[in-house]
C-alpha positions in Angstrom: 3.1 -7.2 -11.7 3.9 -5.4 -8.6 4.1 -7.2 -4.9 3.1 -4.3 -3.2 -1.0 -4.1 -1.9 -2.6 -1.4 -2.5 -3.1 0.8 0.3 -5.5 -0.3 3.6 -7.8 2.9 3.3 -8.2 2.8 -0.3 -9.4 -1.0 -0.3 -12.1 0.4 2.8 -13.2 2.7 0.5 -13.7 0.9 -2.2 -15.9 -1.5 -0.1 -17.4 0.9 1.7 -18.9 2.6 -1.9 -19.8 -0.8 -2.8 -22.0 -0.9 0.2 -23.5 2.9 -0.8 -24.3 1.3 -4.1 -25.8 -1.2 -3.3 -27.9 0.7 -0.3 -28.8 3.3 -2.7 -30.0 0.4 -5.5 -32.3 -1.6 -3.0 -34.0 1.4 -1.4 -34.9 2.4 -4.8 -36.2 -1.0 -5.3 -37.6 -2.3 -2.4 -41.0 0.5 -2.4 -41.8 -0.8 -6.2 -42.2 -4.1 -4.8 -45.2 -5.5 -4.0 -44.3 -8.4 -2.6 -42.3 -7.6 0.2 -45.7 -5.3 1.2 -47.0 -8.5 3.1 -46.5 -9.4 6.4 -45.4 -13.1 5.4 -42.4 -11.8 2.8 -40.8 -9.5 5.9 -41.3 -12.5 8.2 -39.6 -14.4 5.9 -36.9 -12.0 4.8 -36.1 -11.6 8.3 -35.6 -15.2 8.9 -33.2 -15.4 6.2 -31.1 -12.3 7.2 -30.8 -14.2 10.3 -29.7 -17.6 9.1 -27.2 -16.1 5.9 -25.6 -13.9 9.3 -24.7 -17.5 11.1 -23.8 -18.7 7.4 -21.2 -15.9 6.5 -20.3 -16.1 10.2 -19.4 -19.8 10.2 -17.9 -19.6 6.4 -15.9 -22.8 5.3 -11.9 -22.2 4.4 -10.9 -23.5 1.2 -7.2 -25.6 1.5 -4.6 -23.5 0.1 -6.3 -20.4 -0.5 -5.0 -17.5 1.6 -5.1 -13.7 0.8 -2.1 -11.4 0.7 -3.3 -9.8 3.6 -3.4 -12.1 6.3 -7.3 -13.3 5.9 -8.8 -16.8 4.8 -10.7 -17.4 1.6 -13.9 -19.7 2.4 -17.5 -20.6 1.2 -20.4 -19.0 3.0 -23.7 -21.9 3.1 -25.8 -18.9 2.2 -26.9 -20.1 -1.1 -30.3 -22.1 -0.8 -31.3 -19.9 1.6 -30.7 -16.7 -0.9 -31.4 -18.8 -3.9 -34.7 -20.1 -2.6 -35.6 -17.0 -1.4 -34.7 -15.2 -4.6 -37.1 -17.1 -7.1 -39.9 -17.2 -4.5 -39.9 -13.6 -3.2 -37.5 -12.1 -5.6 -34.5 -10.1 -6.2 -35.1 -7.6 -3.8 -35.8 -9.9 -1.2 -32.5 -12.0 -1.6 -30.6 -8.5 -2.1 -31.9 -7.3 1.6 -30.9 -10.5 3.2 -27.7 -10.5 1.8 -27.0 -6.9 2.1 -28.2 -6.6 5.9 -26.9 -10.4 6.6 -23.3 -10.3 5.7 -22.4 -7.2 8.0 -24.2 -8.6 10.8 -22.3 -11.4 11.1 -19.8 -9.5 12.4 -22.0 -9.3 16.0 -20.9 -13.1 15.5 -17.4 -13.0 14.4 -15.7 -10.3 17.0 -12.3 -10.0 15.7 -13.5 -9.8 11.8 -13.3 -6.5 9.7 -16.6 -5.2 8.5 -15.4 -4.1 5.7 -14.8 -7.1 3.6 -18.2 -8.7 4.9 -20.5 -5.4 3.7 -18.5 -5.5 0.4 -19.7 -9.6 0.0 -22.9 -8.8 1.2 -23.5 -5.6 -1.5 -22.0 -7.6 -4.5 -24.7 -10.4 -3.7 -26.8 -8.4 -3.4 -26.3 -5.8 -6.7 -26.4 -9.7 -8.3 -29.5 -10.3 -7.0 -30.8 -7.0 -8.3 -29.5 -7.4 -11.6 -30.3 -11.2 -11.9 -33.9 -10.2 -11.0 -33.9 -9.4 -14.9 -33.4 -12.7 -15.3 -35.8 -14.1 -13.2 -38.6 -12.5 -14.8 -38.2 -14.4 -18.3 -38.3 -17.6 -16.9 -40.8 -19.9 -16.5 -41.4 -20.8 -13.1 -44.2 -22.6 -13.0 -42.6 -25.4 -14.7 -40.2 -26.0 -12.0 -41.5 -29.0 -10.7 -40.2 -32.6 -9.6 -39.5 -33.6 -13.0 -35.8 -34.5 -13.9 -35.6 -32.4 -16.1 -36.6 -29.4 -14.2 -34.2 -29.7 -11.8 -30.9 -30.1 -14.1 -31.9 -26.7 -16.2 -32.7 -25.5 -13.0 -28.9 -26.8 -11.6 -27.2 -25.6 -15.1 -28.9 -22.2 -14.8 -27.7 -21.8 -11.0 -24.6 -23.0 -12.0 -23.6 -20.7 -14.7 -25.0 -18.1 -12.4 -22.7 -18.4 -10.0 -19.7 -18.8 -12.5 -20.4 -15.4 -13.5 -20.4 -14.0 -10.6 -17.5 -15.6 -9.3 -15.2 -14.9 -12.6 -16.7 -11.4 -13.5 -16.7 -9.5 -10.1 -15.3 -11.8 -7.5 -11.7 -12.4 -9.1 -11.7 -9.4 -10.7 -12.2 -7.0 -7.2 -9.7 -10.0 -5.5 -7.3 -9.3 -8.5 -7.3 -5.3 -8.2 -7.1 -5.4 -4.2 -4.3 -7.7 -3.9 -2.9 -6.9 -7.8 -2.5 -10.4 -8.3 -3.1 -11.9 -11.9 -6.7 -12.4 -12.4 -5.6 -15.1 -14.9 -3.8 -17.0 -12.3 -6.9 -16.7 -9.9 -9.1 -17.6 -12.6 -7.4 -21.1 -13.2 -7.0 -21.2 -9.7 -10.8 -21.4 -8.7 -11.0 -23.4 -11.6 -8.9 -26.2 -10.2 -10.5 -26.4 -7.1 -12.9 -29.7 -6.7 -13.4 -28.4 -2.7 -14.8 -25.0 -3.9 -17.3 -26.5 -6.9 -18.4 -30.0 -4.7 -19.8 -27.3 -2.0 -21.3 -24.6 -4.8 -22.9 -28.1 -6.5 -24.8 -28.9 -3.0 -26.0 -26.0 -2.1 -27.6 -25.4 -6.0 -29.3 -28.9 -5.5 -30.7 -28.2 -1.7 -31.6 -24.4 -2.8 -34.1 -26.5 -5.6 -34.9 -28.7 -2.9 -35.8 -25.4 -0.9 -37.5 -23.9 -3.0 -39.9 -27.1 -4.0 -40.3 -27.3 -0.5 -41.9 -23.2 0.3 -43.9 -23.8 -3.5 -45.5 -27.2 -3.8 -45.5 -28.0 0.0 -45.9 -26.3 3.3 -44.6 -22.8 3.8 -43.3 -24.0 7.4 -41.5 -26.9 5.6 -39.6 -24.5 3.2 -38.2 -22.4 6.4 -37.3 -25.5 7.7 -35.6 -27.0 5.0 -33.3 -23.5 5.9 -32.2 -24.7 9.0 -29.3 -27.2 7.6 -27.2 -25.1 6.1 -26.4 -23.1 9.1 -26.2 -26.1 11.0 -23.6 -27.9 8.2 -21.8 -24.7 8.6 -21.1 -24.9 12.2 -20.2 -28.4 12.2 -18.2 -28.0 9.2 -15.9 -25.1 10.3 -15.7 -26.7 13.8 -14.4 -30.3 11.5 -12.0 -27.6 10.0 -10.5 -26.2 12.5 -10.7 -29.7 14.8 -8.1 -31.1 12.0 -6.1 -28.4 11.5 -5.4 -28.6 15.2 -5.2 -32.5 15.0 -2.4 -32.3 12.1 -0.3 -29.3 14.5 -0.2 -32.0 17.2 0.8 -34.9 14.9 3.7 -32.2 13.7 4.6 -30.9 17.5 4.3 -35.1 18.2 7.0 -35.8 15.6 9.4 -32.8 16.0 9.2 -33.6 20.3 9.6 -37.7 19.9 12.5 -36.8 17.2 14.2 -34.2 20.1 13.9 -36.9 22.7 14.6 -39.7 21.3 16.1 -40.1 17.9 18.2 -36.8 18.1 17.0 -36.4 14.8 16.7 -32.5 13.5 14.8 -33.2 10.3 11.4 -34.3 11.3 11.3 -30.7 13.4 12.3 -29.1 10.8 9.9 -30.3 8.5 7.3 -29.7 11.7 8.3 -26.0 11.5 8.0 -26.0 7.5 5.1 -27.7 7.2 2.9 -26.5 10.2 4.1 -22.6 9.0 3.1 -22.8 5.3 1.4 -25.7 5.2 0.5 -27.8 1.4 0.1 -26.3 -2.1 -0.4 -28.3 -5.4 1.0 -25.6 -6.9 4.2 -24.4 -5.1 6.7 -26.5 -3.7 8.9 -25.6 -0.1 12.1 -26.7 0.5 15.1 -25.9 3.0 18.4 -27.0 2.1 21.7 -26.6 4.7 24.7 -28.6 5.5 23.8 -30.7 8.3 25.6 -34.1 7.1 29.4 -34.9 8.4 30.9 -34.7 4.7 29.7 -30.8 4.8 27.9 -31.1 1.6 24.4 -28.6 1.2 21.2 -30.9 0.4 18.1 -30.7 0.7 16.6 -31.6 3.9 13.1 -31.4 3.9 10.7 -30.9 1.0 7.2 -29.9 0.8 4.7 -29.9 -1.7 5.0 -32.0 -4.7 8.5 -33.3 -6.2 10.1 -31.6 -8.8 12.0 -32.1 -12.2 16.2 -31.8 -11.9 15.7 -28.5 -13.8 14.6 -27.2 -10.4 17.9 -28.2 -8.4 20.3 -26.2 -11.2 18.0 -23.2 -10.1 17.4 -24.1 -6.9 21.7 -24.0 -6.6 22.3 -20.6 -8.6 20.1 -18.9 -6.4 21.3 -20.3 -3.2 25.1 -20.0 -4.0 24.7 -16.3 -4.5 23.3 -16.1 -0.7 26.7 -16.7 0.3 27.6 -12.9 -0.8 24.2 -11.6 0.3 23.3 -10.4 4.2 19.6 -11.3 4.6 16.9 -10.9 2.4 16.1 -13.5 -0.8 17.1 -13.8 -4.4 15.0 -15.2 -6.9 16.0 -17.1 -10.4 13.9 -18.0 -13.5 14.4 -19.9 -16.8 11.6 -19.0 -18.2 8.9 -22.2 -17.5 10.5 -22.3 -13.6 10.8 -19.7 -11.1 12.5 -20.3 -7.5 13.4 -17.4 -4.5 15.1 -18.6 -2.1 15.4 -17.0 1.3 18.8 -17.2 3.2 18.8 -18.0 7.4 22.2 -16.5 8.8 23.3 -16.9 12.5 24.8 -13.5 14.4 27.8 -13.3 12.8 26.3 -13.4 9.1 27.0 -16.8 8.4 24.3 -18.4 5.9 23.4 -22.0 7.5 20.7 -22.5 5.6 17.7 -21.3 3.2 13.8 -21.8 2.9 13.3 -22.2 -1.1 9.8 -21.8 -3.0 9.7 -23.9 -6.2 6.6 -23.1 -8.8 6.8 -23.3 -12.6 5.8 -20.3 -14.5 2.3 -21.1 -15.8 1.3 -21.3 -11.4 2.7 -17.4 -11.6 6.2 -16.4 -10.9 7.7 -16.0 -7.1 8.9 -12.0 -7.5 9.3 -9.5 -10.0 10.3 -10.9 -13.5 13.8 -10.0 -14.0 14.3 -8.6 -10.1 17.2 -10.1 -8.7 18.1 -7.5 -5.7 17.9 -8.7 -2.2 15.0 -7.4 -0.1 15.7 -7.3 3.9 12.8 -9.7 4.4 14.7 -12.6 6.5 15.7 -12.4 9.9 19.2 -13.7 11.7 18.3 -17.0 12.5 21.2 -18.8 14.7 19.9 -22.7 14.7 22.8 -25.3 15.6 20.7 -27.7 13.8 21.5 -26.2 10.5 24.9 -26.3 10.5 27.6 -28.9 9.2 28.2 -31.4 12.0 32.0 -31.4 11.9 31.7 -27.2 12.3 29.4 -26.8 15.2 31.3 -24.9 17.9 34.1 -24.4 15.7 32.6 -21.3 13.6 34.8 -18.4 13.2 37.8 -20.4 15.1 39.2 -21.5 11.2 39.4 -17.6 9.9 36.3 -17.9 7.5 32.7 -18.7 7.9 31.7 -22.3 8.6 28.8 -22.2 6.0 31.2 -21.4 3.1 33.7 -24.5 3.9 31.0 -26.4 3.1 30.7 -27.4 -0.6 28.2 -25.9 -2.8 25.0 -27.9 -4.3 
């Protein structure tokens, strides 16, 4: 599968048409409904468009999970406010809130692209159109406090949202970033983060919804006020320990430069605060900075590896010796690794960044590329190079990196 995205304009437009579609579909809709003819049901719609706006706005990231293009992937609270609002008002309702919601959360969010939030906002909101199908067969009115009501009402909401995750979420992510859909499929699957905050809001959007049926109207728009609320203080918990775990790093790599003399822990510092954790992908850089000149690896992270790693791991990072920049991959079939060479001014390689992932978590590169790509930059770092040859390169007649022996 290619590495290159498709092109900028063409994902626009294909959001952007989304948008048309889904426009088009609710303004057809929305006159045949009688319910949103009441005062009440455009109060209330309002209301909502308001609250899924600071929802979207204030969107949860999900650990690991970072597009191709630069942007976060999170989880929007939106659900028992659309949910609720869907089986009491209906699909169309849901489908304007969503639709007119998602877009204006960009009044909230300067630097975001409106693009990516009117193409969220229309796929709700064609789902809420179709699911309205759906909604009609069943039988609301036994939707009550009973047990059992609420788990076929959780299973249903559930399955509902698997569907629309797997069948038109992936698939669009798959064909905008032409990644494997199979790999973003068990991806999502693997996730607890991602289906412990899709299982709460299903149980608060029947708590919702009890609330605006069987109880005071007022009390229902109230029971909407959390989720915008847990969304503000969650992102904010987000972001707080991100920013906590850069300072730890910056505190290590500093006390390691002042005190212990110690390149490693800054190293890792740069590693780790750059690409942070994956259970799927491990990061390693290996150079020569021991006295006996031999390459190891000196920081590693992720999870550990099998020895069938380190023979790869060492084929493709010998072969950076005769390579200027760029990185070079190498596969056995169940492992991949690319590693990516760091070379000083004068083209010596002192060290290299190397991604470690076994096949079934999707191959690093093309299968069967092994050309260099000019991807790296010079990078001249004393801290990377043998001990007994800093401030002696070039003096011996060949590069310091290659005296060094091999992994």
């Amino acid at each position: 599968m290619s590495l290159q995205l498709r092109p900028r304009n063409v994902v626009r437009a294909f959001n952007w048409l989304t948008f048309a579609a889904a426009a088009i579909a609710v303004a057809l809709v929305v006159p045949r409904d009688a319910t949103l003819a009441t005062l009440n049901a455009r109060l209330l719609v309002s209301f909502a468009t308001v609250l899924v706006a600071i929802a979207v706005r204030y969107s949860i990231p999900l650990r690991g999970f970072k597009s191709r293009r630069g942007g976060e992937d999170s989880v929007s609270l939106d659900l028992p406010i659309t949910l609720s609002l869907f089986l009491v008002e209906g699909g169309a309702a849901a489908a304007i809130a969503t639709l007119i919601g998602f877009p204006l959360a960009r009044l909230f969010r300067k630097r975001a692209d409106i693009a990516p939030l009117a193409f969220g906002g229309a796929s709700r909101a064609i789902f809420f159109l179709l699911a309205e199908l759906v909604r009609r067969q069943l039988p609301l009115e036994k939707l009550d406090y009973s047990v059992g009501a609420f788990f076929g009402f959780f299973t249903l909401m559930m399955l509902g949202m698997l569907a629309f995750i797997y069948f038109w979420h992936l698939p669009a992510a798959a064909w905008r970033e032409r990644r494997s859909l199979d790999q973003l499929w068990r991806r999502y699957l693997r996730d607890r983060h991602l289906w412990g905050l899709l299982a709460m809001q299903a149980v608060w959007a029947y708590a919702c919804y009890q609330f605006m049926t069987h109880g005071n109207a007022l009390l229902g728009l109230l029971a909407w006020l959390p989720m915008p609320t847990i969304a503000i203080m969650g992102r904010s918990l987000y972001l707080a320990r991100s920013e906590a775990h850069r300072l730890r790093l910056t505190r290590d790599a500093i006390t390691a430069m002042l005190i212990q003399r110690d390149p490693i822990p800054q190293i890792n510092s740069v590693v780790a605060s750059a690409l942070g954790g994956s259970a799927r992908e491990t990061v390693q850089v290996v150079a020569a900075i021991e006295r006996d000149g031999e390459w190891k690896v000196v920081t590693s992270i992720g999870p550990p590896r099998d020895a069938e790693f380190d023979t790869l791991r060492a084929q493709a990072v010998r072969r950076l010796f005769d390579r200027r920049g760029g990185w070079l991959a190498a596969e056995d079939g169940a492992r991949s690794v690319i590693a990516a060479g760091a070379y000083d001014e004068k083209g010596m390689l002192v060290g290299a960044l190397c991604a470690l992932r076994y096949a079934r978590d999707g191959r690093i590169g093309h299968r069967g590329d092994r050309r260099s790509h000019p991807t790296c930059e010079p990078l001249d770092d004393p801290r990377l190079r043998p001990c007994h040859t800093r401030g002696r390169a070039g003096r011996a007649g060949r590069p310091a990196a290659n005296r060094c022996r091999p992994l």
